[in-house]
CHARMM internal coordinates of N, CA and C (Angstrom, degrees):
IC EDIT
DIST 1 N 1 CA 1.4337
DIST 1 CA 1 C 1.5281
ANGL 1 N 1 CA 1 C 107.46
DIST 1 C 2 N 1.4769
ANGL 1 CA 1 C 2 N 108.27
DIHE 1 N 1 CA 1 C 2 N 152.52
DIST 2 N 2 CA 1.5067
ANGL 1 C 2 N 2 CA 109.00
DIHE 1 CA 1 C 2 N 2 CA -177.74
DIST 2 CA 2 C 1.5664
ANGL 2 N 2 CA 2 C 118.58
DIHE 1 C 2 N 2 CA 2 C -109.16
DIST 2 C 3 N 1.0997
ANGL 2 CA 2 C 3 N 147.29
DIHE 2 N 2 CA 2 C 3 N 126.45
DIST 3 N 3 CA 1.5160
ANGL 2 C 3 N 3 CA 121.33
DIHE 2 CA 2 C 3 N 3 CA -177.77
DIST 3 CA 3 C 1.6137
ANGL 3 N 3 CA 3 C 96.89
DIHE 2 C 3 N 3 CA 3 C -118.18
DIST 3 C 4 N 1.2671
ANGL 3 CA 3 C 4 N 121.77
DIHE 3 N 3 CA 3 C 4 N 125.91
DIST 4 N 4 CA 1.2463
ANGL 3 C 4 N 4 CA 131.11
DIHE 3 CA 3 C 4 N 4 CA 176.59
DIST 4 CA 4 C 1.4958
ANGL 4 N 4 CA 4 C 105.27
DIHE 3 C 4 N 4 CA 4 C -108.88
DIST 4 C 5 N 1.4438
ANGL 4 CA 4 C 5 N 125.04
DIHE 4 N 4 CA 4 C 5 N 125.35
DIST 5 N 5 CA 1.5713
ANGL 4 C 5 N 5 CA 140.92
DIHE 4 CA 4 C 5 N 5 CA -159.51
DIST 5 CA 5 C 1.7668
ANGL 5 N 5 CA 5 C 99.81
DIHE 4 C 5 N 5 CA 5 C -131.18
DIST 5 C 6 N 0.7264
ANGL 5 CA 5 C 6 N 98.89
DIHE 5 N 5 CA 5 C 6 N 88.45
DIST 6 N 6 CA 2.0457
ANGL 5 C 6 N 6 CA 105.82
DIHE 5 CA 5 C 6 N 6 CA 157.85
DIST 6 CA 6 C 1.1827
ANGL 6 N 6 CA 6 C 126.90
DIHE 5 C 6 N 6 CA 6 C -86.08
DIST 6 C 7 N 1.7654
ANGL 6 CA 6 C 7 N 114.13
DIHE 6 N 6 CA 6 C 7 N 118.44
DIST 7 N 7 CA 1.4289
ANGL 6 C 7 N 7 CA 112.12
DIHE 6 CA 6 C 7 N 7 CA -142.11
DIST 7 CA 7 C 1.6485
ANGL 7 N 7 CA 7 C 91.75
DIHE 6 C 7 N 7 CA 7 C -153.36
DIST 7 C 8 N 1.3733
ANGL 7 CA 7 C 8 N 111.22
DIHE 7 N 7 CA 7 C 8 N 131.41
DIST 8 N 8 CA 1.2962
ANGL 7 C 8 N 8 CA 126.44
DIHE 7 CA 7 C 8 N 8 CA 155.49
DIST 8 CA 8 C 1.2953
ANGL 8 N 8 CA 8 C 127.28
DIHE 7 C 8 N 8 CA 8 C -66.72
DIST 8 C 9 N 1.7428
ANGL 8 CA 8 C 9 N 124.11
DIHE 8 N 8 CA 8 C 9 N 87.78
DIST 9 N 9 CA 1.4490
ANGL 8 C 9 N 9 CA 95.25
DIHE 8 CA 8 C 9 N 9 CA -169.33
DIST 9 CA 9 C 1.5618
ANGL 9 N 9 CA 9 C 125.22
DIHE 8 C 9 N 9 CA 9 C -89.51
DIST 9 C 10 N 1.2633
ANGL 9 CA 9 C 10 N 106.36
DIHE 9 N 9 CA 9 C 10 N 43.29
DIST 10 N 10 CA 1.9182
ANGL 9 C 10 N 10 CA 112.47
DIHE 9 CA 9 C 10 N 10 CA 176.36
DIST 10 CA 10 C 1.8937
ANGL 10 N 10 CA 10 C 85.61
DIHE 9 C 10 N 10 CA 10 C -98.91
DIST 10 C 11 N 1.3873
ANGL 10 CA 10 C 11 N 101.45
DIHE 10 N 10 CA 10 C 11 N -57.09
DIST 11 N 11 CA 1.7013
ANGL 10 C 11 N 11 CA 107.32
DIHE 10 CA 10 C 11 N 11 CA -159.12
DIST 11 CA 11 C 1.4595
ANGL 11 N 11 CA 11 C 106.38
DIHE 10 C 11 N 11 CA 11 C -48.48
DIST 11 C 12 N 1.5489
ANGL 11 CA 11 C 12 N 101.15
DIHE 11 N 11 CA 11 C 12 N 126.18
DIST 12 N 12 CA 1.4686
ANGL 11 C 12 N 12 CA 94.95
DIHE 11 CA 11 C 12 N 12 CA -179.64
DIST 12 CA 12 C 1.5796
ANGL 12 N 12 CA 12 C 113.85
DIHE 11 C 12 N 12 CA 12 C -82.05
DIST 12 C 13 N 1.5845
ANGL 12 CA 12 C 13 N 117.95
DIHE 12 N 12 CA 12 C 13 N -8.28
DIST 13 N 13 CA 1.0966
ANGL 12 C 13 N 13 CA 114.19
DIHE 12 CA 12 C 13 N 13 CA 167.12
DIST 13 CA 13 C 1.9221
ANGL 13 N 13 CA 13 C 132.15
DIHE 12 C 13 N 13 CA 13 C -67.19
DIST 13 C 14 N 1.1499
ANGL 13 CA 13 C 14 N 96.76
DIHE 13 N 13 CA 13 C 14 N -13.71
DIST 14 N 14 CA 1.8215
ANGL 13 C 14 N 14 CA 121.52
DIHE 13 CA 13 C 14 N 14 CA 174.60
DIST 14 CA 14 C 1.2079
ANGL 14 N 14 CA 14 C 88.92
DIHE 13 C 14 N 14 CA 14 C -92.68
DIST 14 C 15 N 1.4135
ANGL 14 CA 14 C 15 N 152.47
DIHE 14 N 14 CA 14 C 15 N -45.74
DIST 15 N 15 CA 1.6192
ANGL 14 C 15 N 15 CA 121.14
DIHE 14 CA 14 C 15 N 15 CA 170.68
DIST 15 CA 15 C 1.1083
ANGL 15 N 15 CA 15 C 129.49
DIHE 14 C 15 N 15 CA 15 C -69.11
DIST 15 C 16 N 1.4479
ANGL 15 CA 15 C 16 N 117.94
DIHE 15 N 15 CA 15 C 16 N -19.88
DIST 16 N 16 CA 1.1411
ANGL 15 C 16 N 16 CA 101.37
DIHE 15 CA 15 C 16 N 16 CA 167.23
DIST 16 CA 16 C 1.0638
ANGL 16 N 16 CA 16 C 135.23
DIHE 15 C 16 N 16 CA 16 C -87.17
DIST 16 C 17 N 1.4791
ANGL 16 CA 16 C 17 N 111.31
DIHE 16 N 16 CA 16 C 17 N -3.23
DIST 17 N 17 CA 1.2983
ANGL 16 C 17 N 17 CA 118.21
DIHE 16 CA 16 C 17 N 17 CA -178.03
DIST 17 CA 17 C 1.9869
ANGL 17 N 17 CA 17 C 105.27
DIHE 16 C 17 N 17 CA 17 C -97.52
DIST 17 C 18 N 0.9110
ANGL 17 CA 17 C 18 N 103.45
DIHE 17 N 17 CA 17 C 18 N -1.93
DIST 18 N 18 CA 1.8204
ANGL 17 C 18 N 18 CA 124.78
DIHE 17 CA 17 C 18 N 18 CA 164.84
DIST 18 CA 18 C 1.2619
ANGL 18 N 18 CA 18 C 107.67
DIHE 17 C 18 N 18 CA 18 C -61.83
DIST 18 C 19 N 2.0771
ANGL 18 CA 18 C 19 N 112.24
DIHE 18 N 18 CA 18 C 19 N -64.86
DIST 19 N 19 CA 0.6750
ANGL 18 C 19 N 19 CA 113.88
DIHE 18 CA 18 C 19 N 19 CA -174.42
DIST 19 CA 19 C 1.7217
ANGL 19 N 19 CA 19 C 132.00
DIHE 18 C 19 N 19 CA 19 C -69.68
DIST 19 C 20 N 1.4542
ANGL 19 CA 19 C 20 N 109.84
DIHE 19 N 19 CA 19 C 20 N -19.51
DIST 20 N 20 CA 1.5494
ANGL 19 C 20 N 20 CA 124.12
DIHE 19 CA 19 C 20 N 20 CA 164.62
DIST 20 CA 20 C 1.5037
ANGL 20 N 20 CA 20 C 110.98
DIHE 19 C 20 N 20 CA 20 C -73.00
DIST 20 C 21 N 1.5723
ANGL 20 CA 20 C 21 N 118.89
DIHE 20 N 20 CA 20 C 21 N -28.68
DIST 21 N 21 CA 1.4960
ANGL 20 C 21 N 21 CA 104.44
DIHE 20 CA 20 C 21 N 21 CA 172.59
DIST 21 CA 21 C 1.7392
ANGL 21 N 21 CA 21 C 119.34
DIHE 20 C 21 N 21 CA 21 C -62.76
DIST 21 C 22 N 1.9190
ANGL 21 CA 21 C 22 N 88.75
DIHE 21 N 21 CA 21 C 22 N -47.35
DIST 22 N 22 CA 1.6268
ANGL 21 C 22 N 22 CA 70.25
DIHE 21 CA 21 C 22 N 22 CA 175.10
DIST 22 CA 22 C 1.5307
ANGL 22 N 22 CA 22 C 131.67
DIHE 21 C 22 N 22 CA 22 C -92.79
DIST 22 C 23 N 1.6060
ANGL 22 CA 22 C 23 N 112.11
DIHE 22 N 22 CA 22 C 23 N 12.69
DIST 23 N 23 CA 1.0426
ANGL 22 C 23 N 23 CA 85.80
DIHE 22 CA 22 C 23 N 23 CA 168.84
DIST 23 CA 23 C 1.8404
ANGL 23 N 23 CA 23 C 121.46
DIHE 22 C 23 N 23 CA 23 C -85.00
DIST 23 C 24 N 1.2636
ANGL 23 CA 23 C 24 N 99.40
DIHE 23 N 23 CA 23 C 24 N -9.76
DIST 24 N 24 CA 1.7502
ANGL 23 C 24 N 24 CA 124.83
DIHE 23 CA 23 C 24 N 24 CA 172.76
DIST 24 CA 24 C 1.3312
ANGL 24 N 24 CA 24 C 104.59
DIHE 23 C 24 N 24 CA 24 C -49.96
DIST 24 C 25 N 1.3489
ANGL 24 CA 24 C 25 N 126.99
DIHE 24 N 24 CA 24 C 25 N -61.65
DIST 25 N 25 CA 1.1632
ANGL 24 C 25 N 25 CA 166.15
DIHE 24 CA 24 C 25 N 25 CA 175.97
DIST 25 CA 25 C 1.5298
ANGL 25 N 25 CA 25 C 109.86
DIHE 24 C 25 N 25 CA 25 C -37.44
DIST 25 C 26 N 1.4273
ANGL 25 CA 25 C 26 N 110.44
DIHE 25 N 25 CA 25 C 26 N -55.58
DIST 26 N 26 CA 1.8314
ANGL 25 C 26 N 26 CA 116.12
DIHE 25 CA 25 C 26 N 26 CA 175.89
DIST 26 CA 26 C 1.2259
ANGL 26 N 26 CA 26 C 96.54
DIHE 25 C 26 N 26 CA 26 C -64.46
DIST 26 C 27 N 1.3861
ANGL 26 CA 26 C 27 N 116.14
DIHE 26 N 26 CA 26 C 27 N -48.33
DIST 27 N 27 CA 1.6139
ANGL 26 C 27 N 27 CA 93.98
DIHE 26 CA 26 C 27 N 27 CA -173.96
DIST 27 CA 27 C 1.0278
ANGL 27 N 27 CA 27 C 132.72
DIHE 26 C 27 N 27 CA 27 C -95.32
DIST 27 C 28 N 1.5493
ANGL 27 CA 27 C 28 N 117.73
DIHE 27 N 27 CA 27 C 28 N 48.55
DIST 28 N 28 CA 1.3671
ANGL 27 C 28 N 28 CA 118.44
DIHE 27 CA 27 C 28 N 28 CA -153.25
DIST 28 CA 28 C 1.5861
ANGL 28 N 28 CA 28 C 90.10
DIHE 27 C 28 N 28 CA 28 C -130.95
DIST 28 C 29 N 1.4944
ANGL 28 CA 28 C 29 N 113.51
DIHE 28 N 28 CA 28 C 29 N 113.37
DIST 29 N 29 CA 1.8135
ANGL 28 C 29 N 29 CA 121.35
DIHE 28 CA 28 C 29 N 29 CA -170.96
DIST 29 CA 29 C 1.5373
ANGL 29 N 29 CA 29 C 121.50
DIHE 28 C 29 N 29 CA 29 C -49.30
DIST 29 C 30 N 1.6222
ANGL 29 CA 29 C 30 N 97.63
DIHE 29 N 29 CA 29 C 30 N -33.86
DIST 30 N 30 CA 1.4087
ANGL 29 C 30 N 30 CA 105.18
DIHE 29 CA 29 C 30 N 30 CA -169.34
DIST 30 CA 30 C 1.5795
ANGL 30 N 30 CA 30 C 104.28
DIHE 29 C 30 N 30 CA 30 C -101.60
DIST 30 C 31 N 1.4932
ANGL 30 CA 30 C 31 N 124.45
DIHE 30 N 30 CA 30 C 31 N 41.13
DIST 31 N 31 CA 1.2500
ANGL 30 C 31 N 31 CA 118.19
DIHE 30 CA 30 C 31 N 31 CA 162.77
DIST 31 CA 31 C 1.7120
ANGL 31 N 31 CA 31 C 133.81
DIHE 30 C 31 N 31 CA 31 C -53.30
DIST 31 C 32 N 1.3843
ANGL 31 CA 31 C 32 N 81.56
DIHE 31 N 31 CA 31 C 32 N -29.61
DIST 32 N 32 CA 1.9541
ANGL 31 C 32 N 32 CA 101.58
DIHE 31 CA 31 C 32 N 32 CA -158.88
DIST 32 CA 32 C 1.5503
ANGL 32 N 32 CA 32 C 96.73
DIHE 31 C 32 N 32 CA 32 C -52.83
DIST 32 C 33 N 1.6726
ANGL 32 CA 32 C 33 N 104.69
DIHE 32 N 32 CA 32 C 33 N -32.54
DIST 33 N 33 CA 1.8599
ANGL 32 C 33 N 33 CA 120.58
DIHE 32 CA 32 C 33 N 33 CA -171.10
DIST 33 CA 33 C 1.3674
ANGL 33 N 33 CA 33 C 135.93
DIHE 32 C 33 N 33 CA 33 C -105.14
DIST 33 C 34 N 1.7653
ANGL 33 CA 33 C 34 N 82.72
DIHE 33 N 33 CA 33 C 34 N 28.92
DIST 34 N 34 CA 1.7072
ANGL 33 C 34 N 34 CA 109.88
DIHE 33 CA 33 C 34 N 34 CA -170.55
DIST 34 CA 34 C 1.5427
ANGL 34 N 34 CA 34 C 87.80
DIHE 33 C 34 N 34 CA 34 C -111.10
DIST 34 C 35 N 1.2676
ANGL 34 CA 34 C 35 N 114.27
DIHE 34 N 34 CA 34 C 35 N 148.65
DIST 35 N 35 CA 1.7021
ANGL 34 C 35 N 35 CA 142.58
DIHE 34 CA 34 C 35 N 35 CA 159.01
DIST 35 CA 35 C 1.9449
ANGL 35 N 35 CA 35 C 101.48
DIHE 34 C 35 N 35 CA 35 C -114.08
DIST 35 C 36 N 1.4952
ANGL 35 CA 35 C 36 N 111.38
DIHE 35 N 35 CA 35 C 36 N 121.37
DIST 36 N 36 CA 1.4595
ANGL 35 C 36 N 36 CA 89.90
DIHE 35 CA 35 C 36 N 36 CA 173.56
DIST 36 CA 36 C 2.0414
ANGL 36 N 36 CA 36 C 81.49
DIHE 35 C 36 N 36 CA 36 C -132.48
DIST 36 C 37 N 1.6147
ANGL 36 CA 36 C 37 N 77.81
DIHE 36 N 36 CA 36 C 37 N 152.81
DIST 37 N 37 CA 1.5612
ANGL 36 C 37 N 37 CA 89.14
DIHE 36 CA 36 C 37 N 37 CA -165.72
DIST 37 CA 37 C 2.0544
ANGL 37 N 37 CA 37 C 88.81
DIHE 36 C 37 N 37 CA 37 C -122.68
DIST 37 C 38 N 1.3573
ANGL 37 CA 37 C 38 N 97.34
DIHE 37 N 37 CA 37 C 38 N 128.95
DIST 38 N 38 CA 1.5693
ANGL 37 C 38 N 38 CA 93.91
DIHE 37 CA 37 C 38 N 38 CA 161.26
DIST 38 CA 38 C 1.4688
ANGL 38 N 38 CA 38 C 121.22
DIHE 37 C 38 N 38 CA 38 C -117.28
DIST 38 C 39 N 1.2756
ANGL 38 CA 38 C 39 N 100.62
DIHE 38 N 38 CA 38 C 39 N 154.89
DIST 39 N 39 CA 1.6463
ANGL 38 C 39 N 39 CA 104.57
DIHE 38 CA 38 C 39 N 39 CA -157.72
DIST 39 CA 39 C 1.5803
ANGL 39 N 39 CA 39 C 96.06
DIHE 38 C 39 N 39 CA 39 C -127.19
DIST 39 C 40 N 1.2954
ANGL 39 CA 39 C 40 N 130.91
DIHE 39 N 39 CA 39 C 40 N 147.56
DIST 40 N 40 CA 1.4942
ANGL 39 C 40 N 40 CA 127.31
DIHE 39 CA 39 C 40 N 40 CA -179.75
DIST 40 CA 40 C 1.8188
ANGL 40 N 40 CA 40 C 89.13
DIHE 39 C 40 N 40 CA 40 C -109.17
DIST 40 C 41 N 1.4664
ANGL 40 CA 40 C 41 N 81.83
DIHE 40 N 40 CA 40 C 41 N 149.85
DIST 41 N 41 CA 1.8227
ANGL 40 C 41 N 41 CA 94.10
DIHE 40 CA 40 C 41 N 41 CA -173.63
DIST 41 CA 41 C 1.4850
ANGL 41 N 41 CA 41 C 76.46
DIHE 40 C 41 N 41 CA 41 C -143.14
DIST 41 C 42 N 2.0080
ANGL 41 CA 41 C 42 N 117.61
DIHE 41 N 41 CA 41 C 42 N 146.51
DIST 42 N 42 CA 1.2327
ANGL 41 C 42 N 42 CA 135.08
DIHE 41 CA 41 C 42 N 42 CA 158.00
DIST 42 CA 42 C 1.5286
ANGL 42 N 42 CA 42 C 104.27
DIHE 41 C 42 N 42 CA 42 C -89.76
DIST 42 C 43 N 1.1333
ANGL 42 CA 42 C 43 N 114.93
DIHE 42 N 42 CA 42 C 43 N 110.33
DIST 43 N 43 CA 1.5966
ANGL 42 C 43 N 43 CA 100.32
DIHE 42 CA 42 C 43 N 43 CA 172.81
DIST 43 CA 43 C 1.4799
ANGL 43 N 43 CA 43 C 113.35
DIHE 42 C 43 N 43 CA 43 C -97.46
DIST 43 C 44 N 1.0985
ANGL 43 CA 43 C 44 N 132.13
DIHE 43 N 43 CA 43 C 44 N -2.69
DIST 44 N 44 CA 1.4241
ANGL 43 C 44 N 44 CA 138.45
DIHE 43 CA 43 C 44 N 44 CA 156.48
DIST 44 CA 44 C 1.5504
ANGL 44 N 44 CA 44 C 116.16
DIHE 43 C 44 N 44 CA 44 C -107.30
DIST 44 C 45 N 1.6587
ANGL 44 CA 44 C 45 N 120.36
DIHE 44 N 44 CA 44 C 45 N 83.63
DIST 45 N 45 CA 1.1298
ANGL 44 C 45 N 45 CA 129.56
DIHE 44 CA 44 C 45 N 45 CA -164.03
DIST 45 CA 45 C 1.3988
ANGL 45 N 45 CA 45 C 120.42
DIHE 44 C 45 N 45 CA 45 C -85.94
DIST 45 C 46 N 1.2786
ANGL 45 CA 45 C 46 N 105.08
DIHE 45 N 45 CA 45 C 46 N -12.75
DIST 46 N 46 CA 1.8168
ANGL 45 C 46 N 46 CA 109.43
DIHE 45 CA 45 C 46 N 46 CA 159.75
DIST 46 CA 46 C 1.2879
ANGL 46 N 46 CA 46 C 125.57
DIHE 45 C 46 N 46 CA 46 C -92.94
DIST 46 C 47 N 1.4184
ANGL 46 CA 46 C 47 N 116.16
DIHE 46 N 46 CA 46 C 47 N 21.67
DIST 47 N 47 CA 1.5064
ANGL 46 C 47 N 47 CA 124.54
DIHE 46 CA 46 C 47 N 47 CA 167.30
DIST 47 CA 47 C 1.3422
ANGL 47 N 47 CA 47 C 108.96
DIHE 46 C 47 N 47 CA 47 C -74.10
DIST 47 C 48 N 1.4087
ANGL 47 CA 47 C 48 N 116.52
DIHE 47 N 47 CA 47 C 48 N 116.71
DIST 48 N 48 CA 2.0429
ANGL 47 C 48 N 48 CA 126.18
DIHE 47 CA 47 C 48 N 48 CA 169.81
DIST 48 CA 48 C 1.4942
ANGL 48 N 48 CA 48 C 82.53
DIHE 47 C 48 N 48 CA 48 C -136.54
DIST 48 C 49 N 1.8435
ANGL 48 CA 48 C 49 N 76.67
DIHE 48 N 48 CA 48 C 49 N 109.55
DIST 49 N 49 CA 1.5508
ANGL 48 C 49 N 49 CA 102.59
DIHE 48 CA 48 C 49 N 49 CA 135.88
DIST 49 CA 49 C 1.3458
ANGL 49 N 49 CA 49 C 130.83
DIHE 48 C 49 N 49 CA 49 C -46.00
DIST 49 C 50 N 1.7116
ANGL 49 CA 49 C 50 N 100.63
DIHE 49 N 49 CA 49 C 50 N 121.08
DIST 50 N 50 CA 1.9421
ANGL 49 C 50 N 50 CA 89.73
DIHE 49 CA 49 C 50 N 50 CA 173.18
DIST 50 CA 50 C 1.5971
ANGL 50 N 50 CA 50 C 92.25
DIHE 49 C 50 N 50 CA 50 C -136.96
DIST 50 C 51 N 1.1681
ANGL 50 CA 50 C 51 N 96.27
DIHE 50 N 50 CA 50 C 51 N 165.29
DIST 51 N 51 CA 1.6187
ANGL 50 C 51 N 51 CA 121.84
DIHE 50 CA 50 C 51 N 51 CA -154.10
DIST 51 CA 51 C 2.1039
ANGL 51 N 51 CA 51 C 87.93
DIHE 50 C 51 N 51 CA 51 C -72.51
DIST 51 C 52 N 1.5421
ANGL 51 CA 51 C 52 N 107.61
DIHE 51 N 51 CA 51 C 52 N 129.27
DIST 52 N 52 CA 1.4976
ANGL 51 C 52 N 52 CA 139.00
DIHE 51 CA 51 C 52 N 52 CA 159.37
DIST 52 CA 52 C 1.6735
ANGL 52 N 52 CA 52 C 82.95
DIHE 51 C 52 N 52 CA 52 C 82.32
DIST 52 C 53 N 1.1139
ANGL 52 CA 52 C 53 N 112.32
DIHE 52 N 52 CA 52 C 53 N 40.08
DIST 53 N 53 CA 1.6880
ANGL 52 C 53 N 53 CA 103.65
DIHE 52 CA 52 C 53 N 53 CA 145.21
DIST 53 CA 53 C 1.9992
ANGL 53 N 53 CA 53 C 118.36
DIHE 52 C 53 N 53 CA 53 C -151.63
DIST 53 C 54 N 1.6408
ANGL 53 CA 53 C 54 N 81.72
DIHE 53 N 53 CA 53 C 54 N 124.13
DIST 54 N 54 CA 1.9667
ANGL 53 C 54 N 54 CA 80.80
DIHE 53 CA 53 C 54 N 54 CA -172.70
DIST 54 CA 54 C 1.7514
ANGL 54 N 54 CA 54 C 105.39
DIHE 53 C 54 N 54 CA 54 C -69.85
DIST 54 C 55 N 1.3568
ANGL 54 CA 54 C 55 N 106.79
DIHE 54 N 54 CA 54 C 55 N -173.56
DIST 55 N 55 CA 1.2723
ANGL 54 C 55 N 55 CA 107.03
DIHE 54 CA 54 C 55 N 55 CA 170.96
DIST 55 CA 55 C 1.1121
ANGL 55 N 55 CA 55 C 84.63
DIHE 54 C 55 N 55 CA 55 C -97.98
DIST 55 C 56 N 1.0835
ANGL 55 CA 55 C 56 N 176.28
DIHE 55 N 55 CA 55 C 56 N 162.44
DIST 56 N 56 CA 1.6209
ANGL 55 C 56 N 56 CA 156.22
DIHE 55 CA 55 C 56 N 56 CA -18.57
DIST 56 CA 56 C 1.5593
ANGL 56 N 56 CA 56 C 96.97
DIHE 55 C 56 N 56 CA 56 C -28.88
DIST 56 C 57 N 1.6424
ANGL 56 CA 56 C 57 N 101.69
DIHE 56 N 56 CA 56 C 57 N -62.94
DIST 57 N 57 CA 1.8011
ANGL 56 C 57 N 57 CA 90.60
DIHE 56 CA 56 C 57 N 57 CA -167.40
DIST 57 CA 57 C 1.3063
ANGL 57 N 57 CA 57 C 129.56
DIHE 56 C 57 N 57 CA 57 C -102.69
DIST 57 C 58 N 1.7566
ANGL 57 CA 57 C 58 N 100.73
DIHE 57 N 57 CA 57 C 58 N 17.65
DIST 58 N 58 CA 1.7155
ANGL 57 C 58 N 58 CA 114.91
DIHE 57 CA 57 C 58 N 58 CA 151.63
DIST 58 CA 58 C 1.4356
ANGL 58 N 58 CA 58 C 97.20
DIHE 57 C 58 N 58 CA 58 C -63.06
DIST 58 C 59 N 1.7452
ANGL 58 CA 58 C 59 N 142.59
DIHE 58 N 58 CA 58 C 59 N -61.51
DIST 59 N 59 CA 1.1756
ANGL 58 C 59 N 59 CA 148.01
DIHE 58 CA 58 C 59 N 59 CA -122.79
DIST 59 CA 59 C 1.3429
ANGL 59 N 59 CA 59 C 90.10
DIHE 58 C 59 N 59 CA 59 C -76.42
DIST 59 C 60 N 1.8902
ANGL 59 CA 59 C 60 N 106.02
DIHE 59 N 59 CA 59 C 60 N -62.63
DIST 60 N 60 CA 1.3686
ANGL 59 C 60 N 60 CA 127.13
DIHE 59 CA 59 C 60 N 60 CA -173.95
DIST 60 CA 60 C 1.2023
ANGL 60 N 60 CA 60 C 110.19
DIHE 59 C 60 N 60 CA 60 C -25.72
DIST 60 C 61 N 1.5597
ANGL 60 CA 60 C 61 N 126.20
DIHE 60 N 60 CA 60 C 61 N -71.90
DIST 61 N 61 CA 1.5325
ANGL 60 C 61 N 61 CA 160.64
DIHE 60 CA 60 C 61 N 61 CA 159.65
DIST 61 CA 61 C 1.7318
ANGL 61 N 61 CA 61 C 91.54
DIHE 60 C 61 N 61 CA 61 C -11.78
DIST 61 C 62 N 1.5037
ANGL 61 CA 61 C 62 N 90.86
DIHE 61 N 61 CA 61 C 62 N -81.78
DIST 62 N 62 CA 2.0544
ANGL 61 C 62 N 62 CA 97.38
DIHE 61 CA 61 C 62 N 62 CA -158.75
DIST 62 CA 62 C 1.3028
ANGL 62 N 62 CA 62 C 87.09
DIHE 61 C 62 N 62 CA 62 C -53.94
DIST 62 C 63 N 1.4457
ANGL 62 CA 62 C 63 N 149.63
DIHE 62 N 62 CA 62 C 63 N -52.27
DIST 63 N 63 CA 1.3895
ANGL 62 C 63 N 63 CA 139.67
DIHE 62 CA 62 C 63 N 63 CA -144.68
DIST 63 CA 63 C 1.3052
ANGL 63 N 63 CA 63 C 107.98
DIHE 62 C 63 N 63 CA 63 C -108.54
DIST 63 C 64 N 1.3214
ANGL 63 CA 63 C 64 N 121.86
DIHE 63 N 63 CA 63 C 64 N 19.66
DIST 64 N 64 CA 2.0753
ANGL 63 C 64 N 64 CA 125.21
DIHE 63 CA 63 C 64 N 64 CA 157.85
DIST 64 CA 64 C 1.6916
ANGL 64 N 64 CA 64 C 90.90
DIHE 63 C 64 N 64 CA 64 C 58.03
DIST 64 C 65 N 1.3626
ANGL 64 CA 64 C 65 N 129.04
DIHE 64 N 64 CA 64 C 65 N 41.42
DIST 65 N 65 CA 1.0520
ANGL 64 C 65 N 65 CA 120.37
DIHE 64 CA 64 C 65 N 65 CA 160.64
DIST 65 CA 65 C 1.8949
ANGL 65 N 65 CA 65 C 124.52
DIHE 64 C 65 N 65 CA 65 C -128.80
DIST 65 C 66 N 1.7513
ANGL 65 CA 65 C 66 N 88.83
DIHE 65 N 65 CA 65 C 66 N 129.34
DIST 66 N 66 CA 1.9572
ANGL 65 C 66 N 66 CA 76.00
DIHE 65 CA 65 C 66 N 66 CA -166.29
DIST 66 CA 66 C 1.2372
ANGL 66 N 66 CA 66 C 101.09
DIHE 65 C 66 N 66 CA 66 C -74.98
END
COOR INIT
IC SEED 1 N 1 CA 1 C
IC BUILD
């Protein structure tokens, strides 16, 4: 079996849901006959980097959160 996972890795909401796959995943018997493929997806595609700002406080910014 193949599991293909498309994942933003800035969004902290795609890690955590990373982190529930694998923990799903350890306990899952039929691992040995799993292929998992990860794929990076931008889901915020008008993000440009500009010089003395991280994406922590691009995110902060777009999402009205200090």
């Amino acid at each position: 079996m193949q599991v293909e996972i498309w994942s933003d890795v800035v969004c902290p909401f795609c890690y955590i849901g990373k982190r529930k796959f694998e923990k799903a995943f350890a306990s899952f018997d039929g691992k040995d006959t799993v292929e998992i493929i990860w794929r990076s997806f931008q889901l915020d595609a008008d993000f440009k980097p500009t010089a003395g700002t991280s994406v922590h406080e691009y995110l902060a910014n777009r999402k009205g959160v200090p």
